[in-house]
N, C-alpha and C positions, 0 to 999 in steps of 0.2 A: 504494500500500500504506500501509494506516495500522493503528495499535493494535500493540499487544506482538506478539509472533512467538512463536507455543506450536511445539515439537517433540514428535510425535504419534506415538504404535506407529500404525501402519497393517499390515492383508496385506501381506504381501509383503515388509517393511522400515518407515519413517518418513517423515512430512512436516513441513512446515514451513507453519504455519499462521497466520492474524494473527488478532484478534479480531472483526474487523467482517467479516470474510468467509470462509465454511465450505468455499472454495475451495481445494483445496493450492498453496503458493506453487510447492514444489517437493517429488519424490519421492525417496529415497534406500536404497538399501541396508542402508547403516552408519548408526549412530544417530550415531557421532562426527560423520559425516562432515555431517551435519543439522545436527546443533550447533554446527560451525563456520559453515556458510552461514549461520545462524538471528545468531550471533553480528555477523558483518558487516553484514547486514542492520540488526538493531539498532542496531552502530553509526554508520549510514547514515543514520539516522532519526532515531537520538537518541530510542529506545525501549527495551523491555527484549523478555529470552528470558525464556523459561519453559517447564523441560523435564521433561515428563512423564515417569511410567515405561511401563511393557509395560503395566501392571496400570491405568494411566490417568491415578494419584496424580502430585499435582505433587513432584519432587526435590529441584528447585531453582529461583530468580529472581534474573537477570543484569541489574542493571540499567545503562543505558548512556545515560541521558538529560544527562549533561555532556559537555560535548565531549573526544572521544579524538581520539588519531592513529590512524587504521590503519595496525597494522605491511605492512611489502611483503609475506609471507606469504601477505596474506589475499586477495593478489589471483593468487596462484599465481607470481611470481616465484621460480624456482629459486636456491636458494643459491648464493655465488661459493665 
């Protein structure tokens, strides 16, 4: 996977898309819950999000190309 990570209305819910490739990375119900994957992703890569509306318009631009930490969150570890 390479290029930014767009989060997309699609039927049905949203995807999670990169620039160089009109493949969905992944599909989702929730927009939130897109936008979290899309954000990890990002920071994975040291890329950015970019999140669409319904309407197609871009919202917002996340960018994540310095280096973060991933919080444990993002990898689904339950709170103590």
């Amino acid at each position: 996977m390479t290029g930014d990570f767009h989060v997309l209305a699609v039927p049905g819910g949203w995807s999670i898309q990169t620039e160089t490739d009109p493949t969905p990375v992944a599909r989702y119900e929730l927009r939130d819950t897109a936008i979290q994957d899309a954000r990890v992703l990002a920071m994975q890569t040291r890329t950015s999000v970019i999140i669409h509306g319904i309407d197609g318009n871009i919202e917002a631009r996340e960018s994540f190309r310095e280096p973060t930490e991933l919080p444990s969150s993002a990898f689904g570890t339950p709170n103590a």
